[in-house]
C-alpha positions as CSV (number, residue, x, y, z in Angstrom):
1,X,-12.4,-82.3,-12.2
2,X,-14.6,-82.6,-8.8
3,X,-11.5,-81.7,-7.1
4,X,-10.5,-78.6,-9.5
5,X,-13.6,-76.9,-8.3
6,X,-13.5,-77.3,-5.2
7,X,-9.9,-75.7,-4.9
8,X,-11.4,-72.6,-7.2
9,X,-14.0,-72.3,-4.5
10,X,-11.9,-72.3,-1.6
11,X,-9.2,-69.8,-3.9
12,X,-12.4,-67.3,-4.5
13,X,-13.6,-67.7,-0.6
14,X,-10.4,-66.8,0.7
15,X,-10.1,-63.9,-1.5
16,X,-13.0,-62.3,-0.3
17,X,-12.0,-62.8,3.0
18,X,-8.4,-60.7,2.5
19,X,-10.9,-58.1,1.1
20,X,-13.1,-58.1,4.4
21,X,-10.4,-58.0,6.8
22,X,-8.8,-55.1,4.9
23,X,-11.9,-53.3,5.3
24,X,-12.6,-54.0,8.8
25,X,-9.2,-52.8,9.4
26,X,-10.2,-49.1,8.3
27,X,-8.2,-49.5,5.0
28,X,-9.5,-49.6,1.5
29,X,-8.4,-51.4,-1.3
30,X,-5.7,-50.0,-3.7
31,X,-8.0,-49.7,-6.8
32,X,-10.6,-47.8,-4.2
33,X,-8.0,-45.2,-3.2
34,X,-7.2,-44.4,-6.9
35,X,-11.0,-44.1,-7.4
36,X,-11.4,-41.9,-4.1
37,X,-8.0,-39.6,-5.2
38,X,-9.1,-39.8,-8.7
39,X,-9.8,-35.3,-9.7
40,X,-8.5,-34.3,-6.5
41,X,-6.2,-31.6,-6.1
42,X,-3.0,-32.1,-4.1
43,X,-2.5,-29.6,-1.9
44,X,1.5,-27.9,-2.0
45,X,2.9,-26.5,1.4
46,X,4.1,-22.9,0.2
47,X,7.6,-22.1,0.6
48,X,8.7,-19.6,3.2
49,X,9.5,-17.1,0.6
50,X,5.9,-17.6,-0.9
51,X,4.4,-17.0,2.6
52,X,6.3,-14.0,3.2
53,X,4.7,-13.1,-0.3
54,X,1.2,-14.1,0.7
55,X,1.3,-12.0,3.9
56,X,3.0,-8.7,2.0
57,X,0.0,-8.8,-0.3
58,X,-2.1,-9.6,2.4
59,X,-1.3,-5.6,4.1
60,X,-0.9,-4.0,0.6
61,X,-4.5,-5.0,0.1
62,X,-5.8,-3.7,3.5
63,X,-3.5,-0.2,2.9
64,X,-5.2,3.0,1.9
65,X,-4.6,5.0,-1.1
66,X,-2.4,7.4,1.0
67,X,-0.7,4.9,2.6
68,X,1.2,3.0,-0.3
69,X,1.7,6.1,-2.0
70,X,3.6,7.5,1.3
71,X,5.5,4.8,1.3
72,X,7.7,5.2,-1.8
73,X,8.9,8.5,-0.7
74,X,12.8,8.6,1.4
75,X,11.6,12.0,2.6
76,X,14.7,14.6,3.8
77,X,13.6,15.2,7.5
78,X,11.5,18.0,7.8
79,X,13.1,20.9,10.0
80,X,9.9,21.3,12.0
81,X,6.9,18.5,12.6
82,X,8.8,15.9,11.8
83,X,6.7,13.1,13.8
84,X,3.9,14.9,12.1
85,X,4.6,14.3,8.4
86,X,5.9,10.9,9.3
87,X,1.6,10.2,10.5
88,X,0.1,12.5,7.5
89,X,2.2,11.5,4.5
90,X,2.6,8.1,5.9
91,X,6.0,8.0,4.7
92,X,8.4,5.0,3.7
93,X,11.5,6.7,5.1
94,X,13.6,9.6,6.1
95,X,17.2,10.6,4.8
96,X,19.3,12.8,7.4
97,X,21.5,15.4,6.7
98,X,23.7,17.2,8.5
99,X,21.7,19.3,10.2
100,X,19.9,16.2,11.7
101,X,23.2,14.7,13.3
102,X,24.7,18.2,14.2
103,X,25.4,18.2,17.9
104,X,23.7,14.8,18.9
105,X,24.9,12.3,21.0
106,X,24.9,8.7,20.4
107,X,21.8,8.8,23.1
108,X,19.9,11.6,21.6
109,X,20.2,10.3,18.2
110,X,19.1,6.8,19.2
111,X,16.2,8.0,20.8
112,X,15.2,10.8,17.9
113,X,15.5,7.6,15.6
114,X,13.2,5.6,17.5
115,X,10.6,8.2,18.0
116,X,10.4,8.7,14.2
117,X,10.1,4.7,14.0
118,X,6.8,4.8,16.8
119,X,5.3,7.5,14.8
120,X,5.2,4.9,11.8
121,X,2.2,2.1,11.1
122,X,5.2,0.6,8.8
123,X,8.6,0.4,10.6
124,X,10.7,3.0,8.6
125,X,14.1,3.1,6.4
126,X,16.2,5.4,7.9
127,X,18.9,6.8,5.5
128,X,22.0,8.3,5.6
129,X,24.6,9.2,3.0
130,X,27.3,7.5,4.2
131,X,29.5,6.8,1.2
132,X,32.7,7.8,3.4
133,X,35.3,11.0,2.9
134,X,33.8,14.1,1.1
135,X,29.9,12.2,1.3
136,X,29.6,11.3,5.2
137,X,26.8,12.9,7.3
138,X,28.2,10.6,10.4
139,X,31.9,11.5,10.0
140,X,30.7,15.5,11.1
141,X,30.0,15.2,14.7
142,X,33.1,13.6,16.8
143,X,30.7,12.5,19.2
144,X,28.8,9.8,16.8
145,X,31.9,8.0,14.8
146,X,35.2,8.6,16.8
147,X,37.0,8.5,13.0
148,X,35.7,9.7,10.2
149,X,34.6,6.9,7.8
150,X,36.7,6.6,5.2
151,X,36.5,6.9,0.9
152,X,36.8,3.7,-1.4
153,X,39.6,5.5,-2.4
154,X,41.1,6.0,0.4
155,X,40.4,2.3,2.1
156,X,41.4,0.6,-0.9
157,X,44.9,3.0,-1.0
158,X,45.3,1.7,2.2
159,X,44.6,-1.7,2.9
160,X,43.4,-3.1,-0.3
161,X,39.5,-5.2,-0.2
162,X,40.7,-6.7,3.4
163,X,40.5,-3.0,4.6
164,X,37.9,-2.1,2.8
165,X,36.0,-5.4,4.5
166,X,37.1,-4.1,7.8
167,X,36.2,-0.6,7.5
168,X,32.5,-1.5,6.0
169,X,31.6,-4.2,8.8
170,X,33.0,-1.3,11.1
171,X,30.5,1.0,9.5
172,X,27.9,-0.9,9.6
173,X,28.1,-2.0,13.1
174,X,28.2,2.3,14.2
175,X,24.8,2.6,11.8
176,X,23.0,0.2,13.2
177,X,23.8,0.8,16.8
178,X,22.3,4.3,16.0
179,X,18.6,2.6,14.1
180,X,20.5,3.6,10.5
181,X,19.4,1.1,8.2
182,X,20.8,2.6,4.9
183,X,23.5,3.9,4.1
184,X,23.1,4.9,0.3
185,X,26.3,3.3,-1.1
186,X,28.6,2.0,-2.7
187,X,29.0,3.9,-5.5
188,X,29.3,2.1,-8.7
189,X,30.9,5.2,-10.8
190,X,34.1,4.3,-12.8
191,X,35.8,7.8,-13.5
192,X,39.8,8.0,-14.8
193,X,39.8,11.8,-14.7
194,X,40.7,13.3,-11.6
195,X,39.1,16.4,-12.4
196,X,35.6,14.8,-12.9
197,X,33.2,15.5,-10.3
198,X,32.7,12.1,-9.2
199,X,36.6,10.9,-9.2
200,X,36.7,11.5,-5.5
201,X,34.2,9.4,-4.5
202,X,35.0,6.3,-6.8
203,X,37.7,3.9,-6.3
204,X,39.3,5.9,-9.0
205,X,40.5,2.3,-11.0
206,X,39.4,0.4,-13.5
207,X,36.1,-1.0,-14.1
208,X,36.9,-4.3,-13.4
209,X,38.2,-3.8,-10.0
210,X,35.3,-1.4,-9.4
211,X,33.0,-4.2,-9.8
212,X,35.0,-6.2,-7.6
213,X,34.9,-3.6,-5.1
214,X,30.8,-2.9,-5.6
215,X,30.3,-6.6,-5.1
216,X,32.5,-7.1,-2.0
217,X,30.3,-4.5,-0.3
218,X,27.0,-5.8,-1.3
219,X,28.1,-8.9,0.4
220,X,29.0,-7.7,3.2
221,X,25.5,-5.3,3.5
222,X,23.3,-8.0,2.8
223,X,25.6,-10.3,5.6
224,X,24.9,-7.3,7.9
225,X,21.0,-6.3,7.1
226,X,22.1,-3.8,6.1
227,X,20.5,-1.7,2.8
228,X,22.9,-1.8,-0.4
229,X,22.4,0.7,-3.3
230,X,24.7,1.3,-6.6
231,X,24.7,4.7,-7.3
232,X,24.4,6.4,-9.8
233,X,23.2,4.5,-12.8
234,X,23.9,4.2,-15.6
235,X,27.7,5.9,-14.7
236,X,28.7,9.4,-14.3
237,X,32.3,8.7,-15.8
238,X,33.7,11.9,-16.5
239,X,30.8,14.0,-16.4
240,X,30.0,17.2,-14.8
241,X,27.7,17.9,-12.1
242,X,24.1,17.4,-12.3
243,X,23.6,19.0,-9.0
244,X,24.1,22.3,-10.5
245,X,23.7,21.9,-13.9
246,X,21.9,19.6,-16.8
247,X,24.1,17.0,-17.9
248,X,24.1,15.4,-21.0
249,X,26.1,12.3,-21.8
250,X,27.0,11.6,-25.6
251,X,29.1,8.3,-24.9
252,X,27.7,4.7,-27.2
253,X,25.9,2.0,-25.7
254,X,28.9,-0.1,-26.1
255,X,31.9,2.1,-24.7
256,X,28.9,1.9,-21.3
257,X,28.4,-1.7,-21.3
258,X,31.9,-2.2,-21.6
259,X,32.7,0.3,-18.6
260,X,30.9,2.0,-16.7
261,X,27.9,-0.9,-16.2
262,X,29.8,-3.3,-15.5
263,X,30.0,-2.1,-11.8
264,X,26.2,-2.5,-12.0
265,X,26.1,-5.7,-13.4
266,X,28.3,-7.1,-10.6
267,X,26.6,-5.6,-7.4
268,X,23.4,-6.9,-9.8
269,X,24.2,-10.7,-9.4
270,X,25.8,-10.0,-5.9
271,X,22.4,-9.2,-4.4
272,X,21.8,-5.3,-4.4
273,X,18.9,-4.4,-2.8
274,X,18.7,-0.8,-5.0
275,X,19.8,1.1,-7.4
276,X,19.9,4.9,-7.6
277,X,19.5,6.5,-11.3
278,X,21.1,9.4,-12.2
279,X,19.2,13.0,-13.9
280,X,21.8,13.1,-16.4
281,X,20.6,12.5,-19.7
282,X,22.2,9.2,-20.9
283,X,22.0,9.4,-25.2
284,X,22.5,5.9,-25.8
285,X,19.9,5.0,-23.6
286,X,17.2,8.0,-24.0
287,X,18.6,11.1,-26.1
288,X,15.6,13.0,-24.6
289,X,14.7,12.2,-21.2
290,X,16.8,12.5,-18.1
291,X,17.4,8.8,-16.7
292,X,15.7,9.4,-13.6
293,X,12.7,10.3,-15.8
294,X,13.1,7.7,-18.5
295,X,11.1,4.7,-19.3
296,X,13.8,3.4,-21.4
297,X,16.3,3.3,-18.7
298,X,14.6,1.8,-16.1
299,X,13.0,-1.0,-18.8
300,X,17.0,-1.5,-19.6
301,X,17.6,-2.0,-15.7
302,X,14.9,-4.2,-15.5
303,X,14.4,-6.2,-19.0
304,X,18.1,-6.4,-19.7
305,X,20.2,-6.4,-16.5
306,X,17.7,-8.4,-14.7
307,X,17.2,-6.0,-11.6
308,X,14.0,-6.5,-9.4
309,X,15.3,-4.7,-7.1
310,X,14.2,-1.0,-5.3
311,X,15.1,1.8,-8.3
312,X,15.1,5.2,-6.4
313,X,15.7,8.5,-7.8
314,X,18.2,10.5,-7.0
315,X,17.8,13.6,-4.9
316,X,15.1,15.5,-6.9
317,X,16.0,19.0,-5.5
318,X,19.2,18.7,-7.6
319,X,19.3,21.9,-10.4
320,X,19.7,19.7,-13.5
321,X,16.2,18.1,-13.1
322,X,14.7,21.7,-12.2
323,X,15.3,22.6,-16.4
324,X,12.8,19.2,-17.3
325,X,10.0,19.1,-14.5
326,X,8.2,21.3,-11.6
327,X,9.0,20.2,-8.3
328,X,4.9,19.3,-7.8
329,X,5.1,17.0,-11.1
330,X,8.6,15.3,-10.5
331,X,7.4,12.9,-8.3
332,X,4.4,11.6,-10.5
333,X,7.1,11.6,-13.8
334,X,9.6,9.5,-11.8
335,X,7.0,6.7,-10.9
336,X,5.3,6.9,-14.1
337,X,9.1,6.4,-15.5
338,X,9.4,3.3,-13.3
339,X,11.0,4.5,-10.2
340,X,9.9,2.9,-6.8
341,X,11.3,5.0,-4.6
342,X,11.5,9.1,-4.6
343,X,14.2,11.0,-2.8
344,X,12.6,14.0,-2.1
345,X,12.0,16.9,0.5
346,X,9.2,18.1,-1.7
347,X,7.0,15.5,-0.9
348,X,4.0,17.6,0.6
349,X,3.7,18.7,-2.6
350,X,4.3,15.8,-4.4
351,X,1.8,13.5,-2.8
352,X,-1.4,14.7,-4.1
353,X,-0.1,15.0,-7.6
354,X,0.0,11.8,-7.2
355,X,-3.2,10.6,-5.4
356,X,-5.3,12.4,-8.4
357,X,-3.5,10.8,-10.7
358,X,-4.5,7.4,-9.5
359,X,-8.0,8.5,-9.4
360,X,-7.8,9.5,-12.6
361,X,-5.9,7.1,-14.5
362,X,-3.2,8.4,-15.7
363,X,-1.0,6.4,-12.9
364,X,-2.2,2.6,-12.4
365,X,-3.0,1.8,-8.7
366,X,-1.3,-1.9,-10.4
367,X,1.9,-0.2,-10.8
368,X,1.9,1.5,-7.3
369,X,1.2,-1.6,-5.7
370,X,4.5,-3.4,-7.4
371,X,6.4,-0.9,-6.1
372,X,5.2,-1.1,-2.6
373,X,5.6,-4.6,-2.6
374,X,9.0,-4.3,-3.4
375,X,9.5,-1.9,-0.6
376,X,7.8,-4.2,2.3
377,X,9.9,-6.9,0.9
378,X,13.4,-5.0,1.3
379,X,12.2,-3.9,4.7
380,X,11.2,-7.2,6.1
381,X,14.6,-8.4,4.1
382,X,16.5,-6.3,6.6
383,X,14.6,-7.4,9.9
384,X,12.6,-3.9,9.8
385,X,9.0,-5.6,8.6
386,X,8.1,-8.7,10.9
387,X,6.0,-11.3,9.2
388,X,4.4,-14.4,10.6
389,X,5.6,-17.2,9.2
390,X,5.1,-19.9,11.5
């Protein structure tokens, strides 16, 4: 028994000792690190993505009033000032026309392009329609694009999608060289008719080779940083011509979903950066409203397609919006509708429609701000916005 307690004695001494030289060491005991963790909060390294996140809301909460609201305007190019407006407005982007690219060379271009981009606190989208055939601001001047680009029709006619592949990397390669970010395609349209105003600048097949064709090129724009945007939502099909004229389209919810979105729903899960909404009025979507207008369309792009994407109007000078809105108002009822972006040349007078309406309420600074986001986040997408992520 003498002997038991002795060998407890020497068990117990020896113990402590372990515990001593443990400590001595600059370690603690395992039960005294669960003690000393014990309440606190792990700390998670944020993801790339949720940096590039952080630091966008980091500048939308250090913008002015003016400034976010600037930026969801793709302004037409002013004939006159144009570095000006680009500093007052303090404008997202500008869309050339033809008379922008009239008579430039590849030089002048270049440097009109970056001039526009130094005027900017927020690097720029510079847009161009650039669809191919009949829609091709490039294809005008010889001096700028040595062929004319091409229609889907006519590149799939010829070569089939490796054409097609071809022709858009080609494209792509001419836009950028020149500071063109965007070129407002493809178009999504599925029309049979040949007589319908959009047939020409469709593939002019079936929806389900359209949608093969709309997600090809999104693939290939988002390979080459390039901006991608379906147009024009929800479909024309057949329709007329809202350029000239109200449209109105009677056709059901499911002959739509069945057709003409299926384009949509394809460049959707492809990647598309936008989407470009029609003014025709869609009836199965909003009997009332035209879809550029429409809370109901742009809550169906969102809710039930799943876009988070850019939704931009389309041109807002078009006759068949002029019957629904003023040109000072149009902007305000687009965002208010959900929009992010406004193609507009009107913006001067747009802009402070706007800006009161913040002020007062009746547009939430909350919504403006989700729409910016999603703007700074396409152009640092596309290598125009440079964050700091290291």
């Amino acid at each position: 028994m003498k002997y038991i307690k002795w060998l407890v004695l020497l068990i117990l001494l020896g113990g402590f000792f372990i515990i001593f030289q443990t400590i001595e060491k600059g370690s603690e005991p395992e039960i005294d690190l669960k003690v000393k963790n014990k309440g606190r909060k792990v700390e998670k390294k944020m993801t790339l993505e949720e940096q590039k996140e952080q630091q966008i809301n980091k500048i939308i909460s250090e913008m002015s009033l003016e400034e976010k609201i600037g930026q969801l305007f793709l302004a037409r190019v002013p004939e006159i000032n144009q570095l000006e407006a680009i500093k007052e407005f303090h404008l997202g982007g500008y869309l050339l026309f033809g008379r922008d690219v009239e008579g430039q060379t590849t030089e002048q271009l270049q440097t009109t392009l970056r001039d526009y981009q130094s005027a900017s606190k927020i690097p720029l989208i510079i847009a161009s329609d650039e669809e191919g055939g009949t829609v091709s601001r490039l294809s005008r001047n010889s001096e700028l694009v040595s062929s004319p680009f091409l229609s889907p029709k006519q590149m799939y006619q010829q070569n089939g999608f490796t054409g097609i592949t071809t022709s858009i990397e080609e494209k792509s390669q001419v836009m950028k060289n020149l500071g063109i970010t965007a070129g407002l395609y493809p178009v999504a349209d599925v029309a049979t008719n040949d007589k319908a105003f959009i047939y020409d600048r469709t593939l002019g097949v079936k929806a389900e080779t359209t949608a093969d064709y709309v997600k090809l090129v999104v693939e290939i724009l988002n390979k080459e940083k390039m901006l991608s945007t379906l147009k024009h939502f929800p479909g024309y099909g057949n329709n007329e011509d809202s350029h000239l004229d109200l449209v109105t389209d009677e056709r059901a919810l499911n002959e739509l979903e069945q057709i003409d979105l299926l384009p949509f729903e394809a460049g959707i899960k492809a990647g598309a950066d936008s989407i470009m909404i029609s003014h025709n009025i869609v009836s199965a979507l909003d009997p009332s409203l035209p879809a550029s207008l429409s809370p109901k369309v742009t809550n169906y792009l969102r809710n039930t397609l799943g876009f988070n994407g850019i939704i931009m109007t389309d041109d807002m000078d078009m006759l068949g919006l002029s019957k629904f809105t003023t040109q000072e108002e149009a902007g305000l009822l687009a965002l208010k509708a959900g929009n992010d972006w406004i193609l507009s040349s009107s913006y001067a007078k747009q802009i402070p429609v706007i800006t009161e309406a913040v002020h007062n309420g009746d547009y939430q600074e909350s919504d403006l701000n989700q729409s910016v986001f999603r703007t700074l986040k396409v152009k640092e997408k596309l290598g125009l916005l440079v964050l700091n992520t290291n």
